[in-house]
C-alpha positions in Angstrom: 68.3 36.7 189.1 68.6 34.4 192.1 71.3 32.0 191.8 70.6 28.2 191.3 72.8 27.4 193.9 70.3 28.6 196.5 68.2 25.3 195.4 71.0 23.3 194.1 70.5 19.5 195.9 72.5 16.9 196.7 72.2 15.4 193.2 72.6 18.1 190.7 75.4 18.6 192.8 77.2 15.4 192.7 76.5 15.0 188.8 77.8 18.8 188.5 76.6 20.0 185.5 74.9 23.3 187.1 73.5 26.0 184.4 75.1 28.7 186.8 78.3 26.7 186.6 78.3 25.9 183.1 77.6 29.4 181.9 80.4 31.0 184.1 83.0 28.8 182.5 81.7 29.1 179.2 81.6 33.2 179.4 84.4 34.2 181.7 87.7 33.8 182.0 88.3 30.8 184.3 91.1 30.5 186.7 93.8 27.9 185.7 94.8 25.1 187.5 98.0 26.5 189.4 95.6 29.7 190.1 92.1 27.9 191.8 94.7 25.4 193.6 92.2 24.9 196.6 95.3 24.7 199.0 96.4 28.1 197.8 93.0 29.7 198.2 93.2 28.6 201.9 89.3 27.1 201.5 87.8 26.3 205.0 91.0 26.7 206.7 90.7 28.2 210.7 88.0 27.1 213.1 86.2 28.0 211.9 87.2 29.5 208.4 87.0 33.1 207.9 83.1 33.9 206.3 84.9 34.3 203.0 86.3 30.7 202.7 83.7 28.9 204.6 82.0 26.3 202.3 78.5 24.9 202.8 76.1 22.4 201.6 72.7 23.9 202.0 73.0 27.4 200.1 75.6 25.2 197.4 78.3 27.7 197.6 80.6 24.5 198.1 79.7 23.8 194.3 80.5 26.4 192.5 84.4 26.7 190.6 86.8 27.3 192.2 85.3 26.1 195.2 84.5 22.8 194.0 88.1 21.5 193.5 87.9 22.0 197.5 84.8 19.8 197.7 85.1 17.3 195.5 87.7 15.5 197.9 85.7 16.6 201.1 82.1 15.4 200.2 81.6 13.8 203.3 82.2 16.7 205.7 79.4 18.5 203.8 76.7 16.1 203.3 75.3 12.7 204.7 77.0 9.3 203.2 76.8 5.5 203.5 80.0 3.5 204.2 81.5 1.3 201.7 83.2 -1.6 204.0 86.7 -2.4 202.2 86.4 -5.5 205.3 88.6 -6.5 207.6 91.8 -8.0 205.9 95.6 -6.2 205.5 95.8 -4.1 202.2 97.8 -6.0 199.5 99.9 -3.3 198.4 100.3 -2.7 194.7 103.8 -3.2 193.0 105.2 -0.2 192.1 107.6 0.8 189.4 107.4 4.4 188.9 108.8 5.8 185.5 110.1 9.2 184.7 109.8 9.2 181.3 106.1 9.3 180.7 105.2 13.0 181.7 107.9 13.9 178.5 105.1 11.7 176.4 103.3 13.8 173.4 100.2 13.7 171.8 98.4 16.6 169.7 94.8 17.5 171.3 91.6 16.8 169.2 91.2 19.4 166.4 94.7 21.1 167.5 98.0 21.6 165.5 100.1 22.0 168.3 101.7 18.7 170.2 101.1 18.9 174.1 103.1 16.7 176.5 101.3 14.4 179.1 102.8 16.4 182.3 101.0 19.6 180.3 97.9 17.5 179.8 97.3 17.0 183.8 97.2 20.9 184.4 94.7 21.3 181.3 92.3 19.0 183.0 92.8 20.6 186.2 94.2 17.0 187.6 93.7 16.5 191.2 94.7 13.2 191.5 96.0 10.1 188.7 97.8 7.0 188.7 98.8 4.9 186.0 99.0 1.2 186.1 101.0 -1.3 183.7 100.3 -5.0 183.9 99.0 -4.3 187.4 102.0 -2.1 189.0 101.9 1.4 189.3 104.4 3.4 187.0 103.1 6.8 187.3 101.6 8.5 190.3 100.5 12.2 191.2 98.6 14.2 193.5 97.2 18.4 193.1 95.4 20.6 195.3 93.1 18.7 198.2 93.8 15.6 197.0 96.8 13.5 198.6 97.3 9.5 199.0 95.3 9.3 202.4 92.1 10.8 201.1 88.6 10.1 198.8 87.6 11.9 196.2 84.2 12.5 194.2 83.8 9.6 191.4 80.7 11.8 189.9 78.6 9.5 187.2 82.2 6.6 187.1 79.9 5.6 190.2 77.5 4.4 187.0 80.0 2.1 185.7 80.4 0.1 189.1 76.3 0.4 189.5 76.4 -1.1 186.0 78.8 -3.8 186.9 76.9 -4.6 189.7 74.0 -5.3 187.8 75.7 -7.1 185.1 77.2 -9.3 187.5 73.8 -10.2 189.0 72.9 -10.8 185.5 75.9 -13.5 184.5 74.6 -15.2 187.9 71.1 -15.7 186.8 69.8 -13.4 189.9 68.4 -11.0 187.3 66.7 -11.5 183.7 68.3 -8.9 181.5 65.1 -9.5 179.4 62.3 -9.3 182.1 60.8 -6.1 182.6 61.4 -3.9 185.0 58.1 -3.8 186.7 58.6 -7.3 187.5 61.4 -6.8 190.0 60.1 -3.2 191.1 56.1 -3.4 190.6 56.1 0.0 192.3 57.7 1.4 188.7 54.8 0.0 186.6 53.1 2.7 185.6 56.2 5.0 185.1 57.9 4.8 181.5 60.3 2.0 183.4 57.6 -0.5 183.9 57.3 -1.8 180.2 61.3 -1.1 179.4 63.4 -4.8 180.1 66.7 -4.7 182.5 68.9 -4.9 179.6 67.4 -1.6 178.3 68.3 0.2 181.9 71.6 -1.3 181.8 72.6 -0.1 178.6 70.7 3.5 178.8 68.3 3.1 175.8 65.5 2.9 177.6 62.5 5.6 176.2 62.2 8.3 178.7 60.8 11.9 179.3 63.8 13.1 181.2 66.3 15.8 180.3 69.6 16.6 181.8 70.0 20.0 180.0 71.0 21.8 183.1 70.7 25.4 181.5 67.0 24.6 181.2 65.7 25.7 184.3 62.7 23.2 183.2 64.6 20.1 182.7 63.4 16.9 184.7 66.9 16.9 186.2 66.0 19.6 188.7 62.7 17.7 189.8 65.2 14.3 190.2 67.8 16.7 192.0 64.9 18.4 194.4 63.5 14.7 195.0 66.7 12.9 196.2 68.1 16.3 198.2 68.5 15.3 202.0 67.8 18.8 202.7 64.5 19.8 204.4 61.5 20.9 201.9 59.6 24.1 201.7 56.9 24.3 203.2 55.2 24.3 200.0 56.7 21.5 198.3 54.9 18.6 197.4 56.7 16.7 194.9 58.4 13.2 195.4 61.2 13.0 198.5 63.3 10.5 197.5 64.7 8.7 194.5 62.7 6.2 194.7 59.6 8.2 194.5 61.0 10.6 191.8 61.0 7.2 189.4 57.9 6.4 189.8 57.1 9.8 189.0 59.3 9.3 185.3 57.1 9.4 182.1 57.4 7.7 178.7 59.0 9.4 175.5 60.1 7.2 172.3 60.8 3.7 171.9 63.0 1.4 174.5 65.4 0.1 172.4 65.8 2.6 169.8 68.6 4.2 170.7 70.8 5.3 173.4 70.3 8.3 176.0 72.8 9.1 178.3 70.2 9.6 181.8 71.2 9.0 185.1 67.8 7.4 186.3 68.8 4.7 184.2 71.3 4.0 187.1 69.0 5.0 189.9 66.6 2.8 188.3 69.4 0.0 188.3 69.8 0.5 191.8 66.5 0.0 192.7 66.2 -3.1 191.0 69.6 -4.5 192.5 68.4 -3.9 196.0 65.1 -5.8 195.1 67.1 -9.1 193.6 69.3 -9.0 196.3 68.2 -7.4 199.6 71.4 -4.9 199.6 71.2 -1.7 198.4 74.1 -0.9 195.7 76.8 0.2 198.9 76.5 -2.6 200.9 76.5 -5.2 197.7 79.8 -3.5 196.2 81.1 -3.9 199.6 80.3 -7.7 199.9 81.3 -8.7 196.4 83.9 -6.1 195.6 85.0 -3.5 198.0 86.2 -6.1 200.2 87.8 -8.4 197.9 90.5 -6.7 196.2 92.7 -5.7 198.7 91.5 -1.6 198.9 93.6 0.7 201.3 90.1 2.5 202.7 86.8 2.2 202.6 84.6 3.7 200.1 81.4 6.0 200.8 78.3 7.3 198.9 76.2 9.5 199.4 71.9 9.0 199.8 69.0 10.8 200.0 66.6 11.6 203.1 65.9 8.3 203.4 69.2 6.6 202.9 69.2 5.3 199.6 72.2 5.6 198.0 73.0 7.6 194.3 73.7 5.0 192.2 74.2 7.3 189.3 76.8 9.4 191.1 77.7 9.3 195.0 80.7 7.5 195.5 83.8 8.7 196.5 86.9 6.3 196.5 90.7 6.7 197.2 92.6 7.3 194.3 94.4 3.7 194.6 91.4 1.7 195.5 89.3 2.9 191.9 92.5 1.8 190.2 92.4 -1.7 191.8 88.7 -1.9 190.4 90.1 -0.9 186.9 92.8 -3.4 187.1 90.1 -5.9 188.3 88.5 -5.5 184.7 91.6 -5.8 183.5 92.3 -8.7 184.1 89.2 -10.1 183.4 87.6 -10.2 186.8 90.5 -12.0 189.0 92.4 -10.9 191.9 94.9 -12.7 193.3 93.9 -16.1 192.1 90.2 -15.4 192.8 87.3 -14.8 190.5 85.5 -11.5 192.0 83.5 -10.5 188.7 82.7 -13.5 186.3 85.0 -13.6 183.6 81.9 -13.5 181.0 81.1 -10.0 182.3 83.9 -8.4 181.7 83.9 -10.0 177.9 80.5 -9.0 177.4 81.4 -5.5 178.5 84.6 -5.3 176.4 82.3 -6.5 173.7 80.4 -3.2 174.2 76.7 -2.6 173.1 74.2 -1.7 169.9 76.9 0.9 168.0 74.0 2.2 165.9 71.6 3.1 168.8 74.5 5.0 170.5 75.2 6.8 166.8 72.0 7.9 167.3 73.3 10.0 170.4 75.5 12.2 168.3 78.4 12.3 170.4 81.0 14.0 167.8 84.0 13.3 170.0 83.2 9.5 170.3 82.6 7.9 166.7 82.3 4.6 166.6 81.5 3.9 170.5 79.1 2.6 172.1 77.6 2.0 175.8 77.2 -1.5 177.6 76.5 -2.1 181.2 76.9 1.4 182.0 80.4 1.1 180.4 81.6 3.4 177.5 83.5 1.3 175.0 86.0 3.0 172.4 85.9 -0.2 169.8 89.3 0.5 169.2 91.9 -2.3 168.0 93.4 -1.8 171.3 90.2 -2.8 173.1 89.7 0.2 175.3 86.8 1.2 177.1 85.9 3.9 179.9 84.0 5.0 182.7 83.5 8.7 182.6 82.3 11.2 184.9 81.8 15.0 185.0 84.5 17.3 185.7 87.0 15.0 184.2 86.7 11.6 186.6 87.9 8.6 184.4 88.6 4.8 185.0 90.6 3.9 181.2 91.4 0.6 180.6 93.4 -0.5 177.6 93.8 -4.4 177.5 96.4 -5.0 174.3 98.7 -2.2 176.3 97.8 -3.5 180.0 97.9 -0.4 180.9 94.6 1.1 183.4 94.8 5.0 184.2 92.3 6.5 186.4 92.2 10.3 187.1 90.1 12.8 189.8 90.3 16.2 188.4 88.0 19.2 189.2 87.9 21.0 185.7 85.4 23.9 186.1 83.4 22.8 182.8 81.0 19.7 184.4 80.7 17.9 180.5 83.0 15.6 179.3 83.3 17.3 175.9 85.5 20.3 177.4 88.0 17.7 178.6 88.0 15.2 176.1 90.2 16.9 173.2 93.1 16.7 175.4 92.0 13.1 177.8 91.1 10.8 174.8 94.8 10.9 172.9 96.6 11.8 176.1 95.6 8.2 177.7 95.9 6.9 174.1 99.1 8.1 174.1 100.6 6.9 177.5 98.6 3.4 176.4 101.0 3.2 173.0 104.0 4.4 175.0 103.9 1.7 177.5 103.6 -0.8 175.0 106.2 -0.1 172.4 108.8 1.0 175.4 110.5 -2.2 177.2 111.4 -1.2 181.1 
């Protein structure tokens, strides 16, 4: 059988749930994390690298475990990518006050008996880079494998979360309707099963459409979408859409909008499109302008686009490790920085506030009770007010307001869905969360 890696684009990639992928971690026996260290394995070392290490985009060998933990911070040697501007002013450094008594923390994984301690939890999730943040300095601080202080890493679908933010901000401004329909900012989406849905609907995923991400289905929609917004050249044969933009318009109608959610990452593609049409800046060069710049990052961001450089909204940026904490700490703090209000303060309530708890039931997400999804945000509706942004392979921005504590984490884990991380993730950051407010340093 010929590999789906042959095929695999630029956006199948990048939201890394692969069939090929998925079914070699489910039925063999994966290397740990000490074990696929990407250092250790010596990928794309020499010049060039001996055959047997060399990595490349176009047969998506580069994508497939262990070789991803290599890629994942080295997207934009492989593939083509828009700057994110972090502008022209000095860095403002984040306090630091590093602790050593967190990685002795403990917590018992979802549906286990026995306790595991947070310094075993970042080698279970195959941890390539995390910091932890309390009231706004940094207590805790590590780097695995590729990853170090001076480079980027993938965000995978976190970049949703920002696209969402993005929106919602444009939203609290007035620039966008959240109740207006779709077609009336994009008319070229009409006919497609986004025409009739409103912006609210495409900003909180519930939005009725024919689209599966089932990426063992060698049938699912997600390989058209993935084909569509590859920058690689066609076959000669091909004539389905070349871009995102003309894979949406492609997108048919299944169920009701509003009925419940459905986790697809058009809905942020879709989001983009309609950002760039309220504004005149595609998503990259508006999070530059209104964030990117504004909060003091150490480098600049990138994403990466299609043939005809339109940025993945749904999953292409790549940030340093520091700099996605700084946004975390942004929503933390209800949208200021430094005295200045980057995100209105209202759109970080109405995200904490989360979204319809009933449509997102209707999901089934048996790890997640009680959730629900707003502005591309997941939101825990715990007392302690916590909500996510979550992205394959273990990527997570957690911010826990009652604790003040933000933790965000680059891993590489060789199962792309969330639910082969999450037993150990959700009461490992509850944990740290708890122990940083009950401990007085």
């Amino acid at each position: 059988m010929r590999s789906p890696f042959s095929t695999l684009t630029v956006a199948a990639a990048l939201l890394a749930l692969s069939a090929s992928s998925a079914l070699r971690a489910a039925q063999a026996e994966v290397l740990d994390a000490e074990a696929s260290d990407p250092v250790r394995l010596g990928w794309m070392v020499g010049a060039p690298p001996p055959p047997e290490r060399q990595l490349r985009f176009d047969d998506g060998s580069y994508f497939q475990f262990p070789a991803l933990r290599w890629s994942v911070a080295h997207f934009r040697q492989l593939m083509p990518t828009l700057n994110i501007s972090r502008g022209l002013g000095a860095p403002v450094p984040l306090a630091r006050a590093l602790r050593a008594d967190l990685d002795a923390v403990q917590f018992t994984p979802l549906g286990g008996a026995a306790p595991m301690t947070w310094a075993q939890s970042l080698a279970a999730n195959y941890t390539d880079g995390i910091v932890v943040l309390h009231k706004g300095r940094i207590v805790y601080e590590r780097y695995f494998g590729a990853l170090d202080e001076r480079g980027q890493h993938a965000a995978m679908s976190v970049t949703k979360s920002v696209t969402g933010t993005l929106g919602a901000m444009l939203v609290a401004e007035g620039r966008l309707d959240e109740n207006r329909r779709v077609s009336d900012y994009v008319p070229e989406l009409a006919s497609s099963a986004f025409g009739d849905a409103t912006v609210r609907q495409v900003l909180d995923m519930t939005t009725g459409l024919q689209y599966s991400e089932d990426y063992a289905d060698p049938k699912a929609e997600v390989w058209a979408f993935s084909q569509a917004g590859s920058p690689l050249p066609k076959p000669k044969d091909y004539a389905g859409p070349r871009s995102y933009h003309e894979y949406l318009q492609t997108v048919r109608p299944e169920g009701e909008h509003g009925a419940a959610f459905a986790y697809k990452t058009v809905n942020s593609d879709a989001l983009g499109w309609i950002i760039a049409r309220a504004t005149g800046r595609n998503v990259a060069e508006l999070l530059s302008e209104r964030i990117w710049s504004r909060i003091g990052a150490e480098q600049d961001a990138y994403i990466t686009v299609d043939s005809t450089g339109t940025p993945f909204a749904g999953g292409g940026l790549n940030t340093g490790l520091r700099d996605l904490a700084r946004f975390g700490e942004l929503l933390r703090n209800h949208g200021r920085f430094q005295g200045q209000q980057i995100i209105a303060r209202a759109v970080v309530d109405d995200i904490r506030r989360g979204g319809d708890r009933a449509a997102f039931a209707r999901a089934g997400y048996a790890l997640l009770p009680g959730w629900s999804y707003r502005n591309m945000w997941w939101v825990t509706h715990q007392a302690d007010g916590a909500f996510m942004a979550r992205g394959v392979h273990g990527q997570r921005i957690y911010v826990n307001p009652e604790a003040a504590v933000v933790i965000v984490r680059y891993a590489s884990h060789p199962v792309a869905s969330n639910s082969a991380n999450d037993p150990v993730t959700l009461p490992a950051f509850d944990a740290i969360a708890r122990h940083l407010l009950t401990t007085l340093r």
